[in-house]
C-alpha positions as CSV (number, residue, x, y, z in Angstrom):
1,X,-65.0,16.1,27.9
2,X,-63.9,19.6,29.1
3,X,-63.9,22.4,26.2
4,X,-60.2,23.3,27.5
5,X,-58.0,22.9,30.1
6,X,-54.6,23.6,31.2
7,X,-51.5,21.2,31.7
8,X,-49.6,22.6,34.8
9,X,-47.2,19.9,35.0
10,X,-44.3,19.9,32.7
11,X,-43.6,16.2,32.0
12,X,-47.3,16.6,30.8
13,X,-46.7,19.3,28.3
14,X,-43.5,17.4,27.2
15,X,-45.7,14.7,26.3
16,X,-48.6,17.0,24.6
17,X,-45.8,18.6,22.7
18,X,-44.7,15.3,20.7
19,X,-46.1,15.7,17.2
20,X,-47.5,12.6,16.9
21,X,-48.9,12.8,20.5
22,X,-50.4,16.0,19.6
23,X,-52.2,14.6,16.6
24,X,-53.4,11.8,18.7
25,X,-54.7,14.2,20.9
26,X,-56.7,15.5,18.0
27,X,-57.8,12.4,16.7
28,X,-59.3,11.3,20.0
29,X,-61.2,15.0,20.9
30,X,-63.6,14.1,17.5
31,X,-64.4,10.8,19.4
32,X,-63.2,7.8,21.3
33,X,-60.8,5.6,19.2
34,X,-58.9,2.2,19.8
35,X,-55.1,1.9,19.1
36,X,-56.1,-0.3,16.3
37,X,-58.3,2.5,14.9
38,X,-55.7,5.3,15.0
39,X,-52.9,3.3,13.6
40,X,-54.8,3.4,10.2
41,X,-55.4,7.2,10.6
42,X,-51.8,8.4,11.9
43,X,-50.0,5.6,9.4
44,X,-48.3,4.0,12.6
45,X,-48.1,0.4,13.9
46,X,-51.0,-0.5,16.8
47,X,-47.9,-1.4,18.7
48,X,-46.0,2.3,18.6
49,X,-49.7,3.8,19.0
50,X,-50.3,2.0,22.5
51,X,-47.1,3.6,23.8
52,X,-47.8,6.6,22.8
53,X,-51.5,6.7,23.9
54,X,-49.9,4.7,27.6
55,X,-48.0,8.0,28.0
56,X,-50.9,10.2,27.0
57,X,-53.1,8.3,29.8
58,X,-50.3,8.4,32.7
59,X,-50.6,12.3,32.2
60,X,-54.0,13.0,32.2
61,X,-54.5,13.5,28.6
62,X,-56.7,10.8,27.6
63,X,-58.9,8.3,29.5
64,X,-60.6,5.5,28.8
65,X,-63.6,5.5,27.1
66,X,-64.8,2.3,26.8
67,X,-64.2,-1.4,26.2
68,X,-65.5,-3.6,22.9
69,X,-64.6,-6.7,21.8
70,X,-63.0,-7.9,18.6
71,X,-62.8,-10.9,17.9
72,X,-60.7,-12.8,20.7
73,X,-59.4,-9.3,21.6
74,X,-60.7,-6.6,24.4
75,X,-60.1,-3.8,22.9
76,X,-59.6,-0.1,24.8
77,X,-61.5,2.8,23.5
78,X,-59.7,6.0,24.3
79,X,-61.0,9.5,24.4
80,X,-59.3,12.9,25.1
81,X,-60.1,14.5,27.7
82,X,-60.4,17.6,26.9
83,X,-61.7,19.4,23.5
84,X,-58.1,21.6,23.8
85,X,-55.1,22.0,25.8
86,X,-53.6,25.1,27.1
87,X,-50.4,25.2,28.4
88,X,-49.7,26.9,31.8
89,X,-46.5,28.9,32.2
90,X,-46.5,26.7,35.4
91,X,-45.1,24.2,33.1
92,X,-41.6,26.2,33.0
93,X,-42.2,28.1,36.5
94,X,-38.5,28.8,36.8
95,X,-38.5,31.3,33.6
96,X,-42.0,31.6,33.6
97,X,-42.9,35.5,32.7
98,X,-43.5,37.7,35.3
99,X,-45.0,41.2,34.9
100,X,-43.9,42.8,37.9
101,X,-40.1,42.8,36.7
102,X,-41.2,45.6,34.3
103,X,-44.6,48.2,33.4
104,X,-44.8,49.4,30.1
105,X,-48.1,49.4,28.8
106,X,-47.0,49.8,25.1
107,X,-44.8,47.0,25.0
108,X,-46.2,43.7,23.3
109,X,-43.5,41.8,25.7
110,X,-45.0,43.1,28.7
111,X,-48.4,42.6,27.5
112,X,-47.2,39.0,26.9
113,X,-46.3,38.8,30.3
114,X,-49.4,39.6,31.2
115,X,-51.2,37.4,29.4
116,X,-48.8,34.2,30.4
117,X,-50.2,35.4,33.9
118,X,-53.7,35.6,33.1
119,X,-52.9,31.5,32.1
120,X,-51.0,30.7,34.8
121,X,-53.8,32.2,37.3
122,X,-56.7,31.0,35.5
123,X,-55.3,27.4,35.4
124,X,-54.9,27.7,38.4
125,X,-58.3,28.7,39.5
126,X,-59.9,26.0,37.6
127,X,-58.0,23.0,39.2
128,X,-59.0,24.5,42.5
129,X,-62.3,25.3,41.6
130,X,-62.8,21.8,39.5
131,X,-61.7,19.9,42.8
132,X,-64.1,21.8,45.1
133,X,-66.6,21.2,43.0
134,X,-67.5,24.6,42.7
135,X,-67.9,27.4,40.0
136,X,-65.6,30.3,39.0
137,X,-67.0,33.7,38.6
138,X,-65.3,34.5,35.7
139,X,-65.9,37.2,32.9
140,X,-64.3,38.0,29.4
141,X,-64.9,40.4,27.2
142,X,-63.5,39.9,23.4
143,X,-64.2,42.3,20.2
144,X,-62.3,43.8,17.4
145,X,-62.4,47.7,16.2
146,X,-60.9,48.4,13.2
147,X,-59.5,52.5,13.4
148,X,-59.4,55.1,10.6
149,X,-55.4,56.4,11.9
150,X,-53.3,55.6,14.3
151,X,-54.7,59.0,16.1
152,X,-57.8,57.7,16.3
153,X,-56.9,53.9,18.3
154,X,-54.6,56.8,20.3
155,X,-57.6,58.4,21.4
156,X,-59.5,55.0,22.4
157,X,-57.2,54.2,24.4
158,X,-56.9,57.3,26.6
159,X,-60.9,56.6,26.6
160,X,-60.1,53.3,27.3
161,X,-58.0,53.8,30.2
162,X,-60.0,56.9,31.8
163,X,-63.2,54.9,31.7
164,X,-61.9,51.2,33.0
165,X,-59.9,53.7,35.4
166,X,-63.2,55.4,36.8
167,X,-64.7,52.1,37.0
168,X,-62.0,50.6,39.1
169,X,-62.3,53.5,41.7
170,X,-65.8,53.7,41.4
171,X,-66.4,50.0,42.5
172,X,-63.3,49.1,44.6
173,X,-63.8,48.7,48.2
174,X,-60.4,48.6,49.8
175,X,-62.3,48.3,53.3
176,X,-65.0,45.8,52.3
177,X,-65.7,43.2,55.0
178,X,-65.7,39.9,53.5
179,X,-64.6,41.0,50.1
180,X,-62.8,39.3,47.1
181,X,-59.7,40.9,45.3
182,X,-60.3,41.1,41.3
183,X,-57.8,41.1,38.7
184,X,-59.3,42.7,35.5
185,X,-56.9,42.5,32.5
186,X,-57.6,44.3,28.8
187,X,-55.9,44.2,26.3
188,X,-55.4,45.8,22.6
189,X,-53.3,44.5,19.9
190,X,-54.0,43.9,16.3
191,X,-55.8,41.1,14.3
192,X,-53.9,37.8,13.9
193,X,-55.5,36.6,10.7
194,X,-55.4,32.7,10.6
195,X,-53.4,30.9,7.9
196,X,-55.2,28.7,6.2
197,X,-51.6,26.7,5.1
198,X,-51.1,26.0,8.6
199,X,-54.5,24.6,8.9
200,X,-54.3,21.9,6.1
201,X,-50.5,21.1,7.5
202,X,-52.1,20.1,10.9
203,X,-55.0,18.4,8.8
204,X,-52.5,16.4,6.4
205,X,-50.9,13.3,7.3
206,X,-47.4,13.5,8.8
Protein backbone atom coordinates (compact mmCIF):
# COMPACT_ATOMS: atom_id res chain seq x y z
CA UNK A 1 0.00 0.00 0.00
CA UNK A 2 1.36 3.50 -1.21
CA UNK A 3 1.32 6.25 1.71
CA UNK A 4 -0.51 8.60 -0.95
CA UNK A 5 -1.25 9.04 -4.28
CA UNK A 6 -3.07 11.10 -6.66
CA UNK A 7 -6.29 10.40 -8.71
CA UNK A 8 -5.83 12.19 -12.14
CA UNK A 9 -8.81 10.83 -13.67
CA UNK A 10 -12.08 12.53 -12.91
CA UNK A 11 -14.62 9.67 -12.90
CA UNK A 12 -12.11 8.44 -10.21
CA UNK A 13 -12.42 11.34 -7.94
CA UNK A 14 -16.21 11.29 -8.54
CA UNK A 15 -16.16 8.02 -7.14
CA UNK A 16 -13.65 8.86 -4.13
CA UNK A 17 -15.89 11.85 -3.39
CA UNK A 18 -19.13 9.69 -2.45
CA UNK A 19 -19.39 9.78 1.32
CA UNK A 20 -19.86 6.45 1.84
CA UNK A 21 -17.13 5.48 -0.76
CA UNK A 22 -14.90 7.76 1.07
CA UNK A 23 -15.48 6.01 4.37
CA UNK A 24 -14.99 2.74 2.70
CA UNK A 25 -11.80 4.00 1.54
CA UNK A 26 -10.95 4.57 5.19
CA UNK A 27 -12.11 1.40 6.45
CA UNK A 28 -10.10 -0.60 4.03
CA UNK A 29 -6.43 1.67 4.43
CA UNK A 30 -6.49 0.11 8.40
CA UNK A 31 -6.63 -3.35 6.72
CA UNK A 32 -8.14 -5.66 4.16
CA UNK A 33 -11.89 -6.23 4.74
CA UNK A 34 -14.69 -8.38 3.00
CA UNK A 35 -18.09 -6.81 1.95
CA UNK A 36 -19.56 -8.87 4.62
CA UNK A 37 -17.14 -7.27 7.16
CA UNK A 38 -17.84 -3.62 6.24
CA UNK A 39 -21.50 -3.87 6.01
CA UNK A 40 -21.46 -4.33 9.90
CA UNK A 41 -19.02 -1.31 10.24
CA UNK A 42 -20.69 1.25 7.73
CA UNK A 43 -24.52 -0.04 8.83
CA UNK A 44 -25.11 -1.02 5.02
CA UNK A 45 -26.37 -4.19 3.37
CA UNK A 46 -23.29 -6.71 1.92
CA UNK A 47 -25.34 -6.24 -1.25
CA UNK A 48 -25.12 -2.11 -1.48
CA UNK A 49 -21.36 -2.58 -0.11
CA UNK A 50 -20.23 -4.88 -3.17
CA UNK A 51 -21.43 -2.12 -5.56
CA UNK A 52 -19.85 0.30 -4.02
CA UNK A 53 -16.51 -1.47 -3.41
CA UNK A 54 -17.11 -2.89 -7.66
CA UNK A 55 -16.79 0.84 -8.43
CA UNK A 56 -13.99 1.60 -6.00
CA UNK A 57 -11.97 -1.42 -7.80
CA UNK A 58 -12.80 -0.40 -11.58
CA UNK A 59 -10.96 2.96 -10.58
CA UNK A 60 -8.08 1.95 -9.00
CA UNK A 61 -9.01 2.56 -5.54
CA UNK A 62 -8.97 -0.74 -3.94
CA UNK A 63 -7.66 -4.17 -4.99
CA UNK A 64 -7.98 -7.29 -3.92
CA UNK A 65 -6.37 -8.47 -1.08
CA UNK A 66 -7.10 -11.85 -0.74
CA UNK A 67 -9.55 -14.74 -0.81
CA UNK A 68 -10.98 -16.88 2.44
CA UNK A 69 -13.64 -19.08 2.62
CA UNK A 70 -16.77 -19.04 4.68
CA UNK A 71 -18.63 -21.43 4.91
CA UNK A 72 -19.97 -22.49 1.23
CA UNK A 73 -18.86 -18.85 0.25
CA UNK A 74 -15.38 -17.47 -1.38
CA UNK A 75 -15.21 -14.55 0.08
CA UNK A 76 -13.08 -11.24 -1.45
CA UNK A 77 -10.80 -9.47 0.82
CA UNK A 78 -10.33 -5.95 -0.25
CA UNK A 79 -7.62 -3.45 0.63
CA UNK A 80 -7.07 0.22 -0.31
CA UNK A 81 -4.58 0.98 -2.09
CA UNK A 82 -3.23 3.59 -0.93
CA UNK A 83 -2.85 4.99 2.83
CA UNK A 84 -4.49 8.59 1.27
CA UNK A 85 -5.71 10.09 -1.76
CA UNK A 86 -4.84 13.36 -3.23
CA UNK A 87 -6.80 14.76 -5.81
CA UNK A 88 -5.06 16.25 -8.93
CA UNK A 89 -6.38 19.39 -10.38
CA UNK A 90 -5.99 17.09 -13.55
CA UNK A 91 -9.30 15.82 -12.37
CA UNK A 92 -11.07 19.27 -13.52
CA UNK A 93 -8.19 20.17 -16.23
CA UNK A 94 -10.63 22.50 -18.05
CA UNK A 95 -10.83 25.05 -14.88
CA UNK A 96 -7.97 23.69 -13.34
CA UNK A 97 -5.90 26.83 -11.64
CA UNK A 98 -3.24 28.21 -13.47
CA UNK A 99 -0.63 30.63 -12.03
CA UNK A 100 0.58 32.21 -15.08
CA UNK A 101 -2.89 34.09 -15.67
CA UNK A 102 -1.72 36.28 -12.71
CA UNK A 103 1.64 37.06 -10.08
CA UNK A 104 1.01 38.40 -6.94
CA UNK A 105 3.00 37.01 -4.38
CA UNK A 106 0.70 38.30 -1.47
CA UNK A 107 -2.40 36.87 -2.62
CA UNK A 108 -3.55 33.56 -0.90
CA UNK A 109 -5.51 32.83 -4.43
CA UNK A 110 -2.42 32.96 -6.29
CA UNK A 111 -0.55 31.07 -3.80
CA UNK A 112 -3.39 28.55 -4.18
CA UNK A 113 -2.76 28.45 -7.68
CA UNK A 114 0.44 27.55 -7.09
CA UNK A 115 0.01 24.94 -4.90
CA UNK A 116 -2.94 23.22 -7.20
CA UNK A 117 0.24 23.16 -9.58
CA UNK A 118 2.70 21.82 -7.37
CA UNK A 119 -0.24 18.74 -7.29
CA UNK A 120 -0.97 18.65 -10.58
CA UNK A 121 2.97 18.35 -11.41
CA UNK A 122 3.92 16.14 -8.67
CA UNK A 123 1.03 13.59 -9.64
CA UNK A 124 2.20 13.73 -12.43
CA UNK A 125 5.77 12.91 -11.86
CA UNK A 126 4.91 9.98 -9.82
CA UNK A 127 2.68 8.06 -12.38
CA UNK A 128 5.65 8.49 -14.70
CA UNK A 129 8.20 7.79 -12.43
CA UNK A 130 5.98 4.72 -10.72
CA UNK A 131 5.72 3.25 -14.34
CA UNK A 132 9.42 3.44 -15.09
CA UNK A 133 10.15 2.04 -12.25
CA UNK A 134 12.32 4.60 -11.23
CA UNK A 135 12.77 7.22 -8.29
CA UNK A 136 11.94 10.89 -8.02
CA UNK A 137 14.48 13.33 -6.70
CA UNK A 138 12.23 15.16 -4.73
CA UNK A 139 12.74 17.50 -1.67
CA UNK A 140 10.38 19.42 0.85
CA UNK A 141 10.97 21.44 3.32
CA UNK A 142 8.02 22.17 6.08
CA UNK A 143 8.27 24.26 9.48
CA UNK A 144 6.37 26.79 11.39
CA UNK A 145 7.73 30.27 12.90
CA UNK A 146 5.62 31.93 15.00
CA UNK A 147 6.51 36.17 14.69
CA UNK A 148 6.36 38.81 17.47
CA UNK A 149 4.52 41.69 14.72
CA UNK A 150 3.61 41.71 11.59
CA UNK A 151 6.95 43.80 10.96
CA UNK A 152 8.86 41.17 12.01
CA UNK A 153 7.25 38.05 9.32
CA UNK A 154 7.78 41.47 6.91
CA UNK A 155 11.27 41.27 7.38
CA UNK A 156 11.57 37.38 6.98
CA UNK A 157 10.27 37.50 4.04
CA UNK A 158 12.45 40.10 2.38
CA UNK A 159 15.18 37.60 3.95
CA UNK A 160 13.38 35.02 2.65
CA UNK A 161 13.20 36.10 -0.80
CA UNK A 162 16.93 37.65 -0.99
CA UNK A 163 18.45 34.46 0.23
CA UNK A 164 16.26 31.69 -1.93
CA UNK A 165 16.90 34.57 -4.65
CA UNK A 166 20.88 34.28 -4.26
CA UNK A 167 20.57 30.69 -4.15
CA UNK A 168 18.74 30.41 -7.42
CA UNK A 169 21.42 32.51 -9.24
CA UNK A 170 24.03 31.10 -7.46
CA UNK A 171 23.22 27.42 -8.62
CA UNK A 172 21.35 27.88 -11.92
CA UNK A 173 23.11 26.86 -15.03
CA UNK A 174 21.18 28.14 -17.87
CA UNK A 175 23.95 26.60 -20.24
CA UNK A 176 24.48 23.24 -18.48
CA UNK A 177 24.98 20.39 -20.88
CA UNK A 178 22.73 17.66 -19.86
CA UNK A 179 20.92 19.52 -17.19
CA UNK A 180 17.51 19.21 -15.45
CA UNK A 181 15.11 22.27 -15.01
CA UNK A 182 13.87 22.65 -11.16
CA UNK A 183 10.86 24.11 -9.91
CA UNK A 184 11.33 25.12 -6.31
CA UNK A 185 8.12 26.46 -4.62
CA UNK A 186 7.92 28.11 -0.79
CA UNK A 187 5.41 29.17 0.69
CA UNK A 188 4.23 31.17 4.00
CA UNK A 189 0.81 31.33 5.29
CA UNK A 190 -0.51 30.89 8.78
CA UNK A 191 -1.30 27.83 11.01
CA UNK A 192 -4.45 25.79 10.17
CA UNK A 193 -5.21 24.45 13.60
CA UNK A 194 -7.12 21.10 13.20
CA UNK A 195 -10.72 20.70 14.46
CA UNK A 196 -11.01 18.17 16.57
CA UNK A 197 -15.20 18.22 15.82
CA UNK A 198 -14.41 17.42 12.35
CA UNK A 199 -12.33 14.62 13.33
CA UNK A 200 -14.95 12.59 15.50
CA UNK A 201 -17.70 13.55 12.47
CA UNK A 202 -15.43 11.50 10.04
CA UNK A 203 -14.94 8.93 12.99
CA UNK A 204 -18.82 8.65 13.83
CA UNK A 205 -21.08 6.57 11.91
CA UNK A 206 -23.07 8.17 9.09
Amino acid sequence: MLDVTVIEDSAAAAVSLDPMRSRLLAELATGPASAAMLAGRVGLPRQKVNYHLKALERHGLVELAGERRKGNVTERLMRATAASYVISPLALAAVQPDPARFRDQLSARWMLAVAARLVRDVGTLITGATKARKRLATYALDGEVRFASAADRAAFVEELTQGVGALIAKYHDESAEGGRDHRIVVALHPTVKPDPHATRAIEEPS
